[in-house]
C-alpha positions in Angstrom: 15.1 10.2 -12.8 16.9 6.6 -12.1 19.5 7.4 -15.4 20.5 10.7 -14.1 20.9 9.4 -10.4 21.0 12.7 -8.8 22.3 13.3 -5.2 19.6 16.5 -4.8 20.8 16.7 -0.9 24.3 17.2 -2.6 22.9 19.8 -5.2 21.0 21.7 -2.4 24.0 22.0 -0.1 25.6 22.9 -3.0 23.6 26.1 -3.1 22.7 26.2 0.5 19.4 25.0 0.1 18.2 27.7 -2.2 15.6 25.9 -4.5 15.8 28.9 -7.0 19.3 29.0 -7.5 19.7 25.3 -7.8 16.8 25.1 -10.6 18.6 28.3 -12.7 21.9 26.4 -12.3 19.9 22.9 -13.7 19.1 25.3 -16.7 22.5 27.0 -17.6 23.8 22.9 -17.4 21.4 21.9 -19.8 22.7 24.8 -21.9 26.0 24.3 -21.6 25.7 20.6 -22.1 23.7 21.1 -25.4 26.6 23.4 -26.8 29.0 20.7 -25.3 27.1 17.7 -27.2 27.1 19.5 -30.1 30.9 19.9 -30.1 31.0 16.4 -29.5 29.2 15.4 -32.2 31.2 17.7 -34.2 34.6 15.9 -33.0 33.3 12.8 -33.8 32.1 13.6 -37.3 35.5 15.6 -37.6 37.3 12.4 -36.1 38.8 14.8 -33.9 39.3 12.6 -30.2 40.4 15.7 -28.5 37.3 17.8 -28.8 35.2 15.0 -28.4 37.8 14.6 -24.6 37.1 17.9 -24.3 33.3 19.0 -24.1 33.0 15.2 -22.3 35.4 16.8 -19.5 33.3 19.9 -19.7 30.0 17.8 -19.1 31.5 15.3 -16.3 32.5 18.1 -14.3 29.7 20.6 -14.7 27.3 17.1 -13.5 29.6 16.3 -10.7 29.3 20.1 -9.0 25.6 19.6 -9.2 25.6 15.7 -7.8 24.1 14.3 -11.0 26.1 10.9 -10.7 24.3 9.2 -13.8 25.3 12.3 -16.2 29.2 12.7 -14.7 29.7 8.7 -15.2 28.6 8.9 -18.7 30.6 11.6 -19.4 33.5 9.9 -18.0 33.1 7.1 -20.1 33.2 9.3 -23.2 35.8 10.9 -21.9 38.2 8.0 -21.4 36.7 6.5 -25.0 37.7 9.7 -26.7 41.1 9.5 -24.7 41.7 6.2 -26.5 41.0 7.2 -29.8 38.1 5.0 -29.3 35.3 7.7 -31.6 33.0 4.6 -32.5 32.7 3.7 -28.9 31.5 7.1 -28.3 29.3 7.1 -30.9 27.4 4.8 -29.3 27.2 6.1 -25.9 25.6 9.5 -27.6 22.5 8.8 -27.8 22.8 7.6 -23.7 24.1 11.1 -22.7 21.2 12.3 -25.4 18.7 10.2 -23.1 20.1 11.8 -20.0 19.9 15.6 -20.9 16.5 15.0 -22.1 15.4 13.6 -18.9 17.5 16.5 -17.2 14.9 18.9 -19.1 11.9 17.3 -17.0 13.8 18.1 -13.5 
């Protein structure tokens, strides 16, 4: 799980140390961040930066409650991309972030 880089002592004490909770949370973040990619991929299609800024924000912070550092930095990088207008840049880092929730998945 190098790409996702996950702080899992910072995930548990997020949910003080319940296991369960922690692994339901992993799965309503890999379904958010599927409806959030999708919208992303819409924005970009759509040439719309602000939707694309938006389901990025969505994913950075979702990853940052739950201490996965890989997922929140690419998200971040979208995120200031789409800020900048910059929708071929983001383009690119797609399939990254695609790379990442796939992995996620296997967690």
């Amino acid at each position: 799980m190098s790409g996702l880089n996950i702080d899992r002592a910072f995930a548990l004490e997020q949910v003080e140390n319940d296991e369960d909770l922690l692994q339901q949370l992993f799965t309503i973040l890999q379904q958010s961040c599927a409806t959030d990619l999708a919208l992303m991929k819409k924005g970009v299609a759509d040439g719309c930066p602000a939707q694309v800024q938006a389901a990025a924000h969505s994913i950075k912070g979702a990853s940052a409650s739950l201490g996965i550092r890989g997922l929140r930095d690419a998200a971040l990088s979208i995120e200031l991309d789409a800020k900048r207008c910059h929708l071929e840049w983001v383009e690119r880092r797609i399939p990254q972030l695609e790379k990442m929730l796939e992995e996620l998945k296997k967690f």
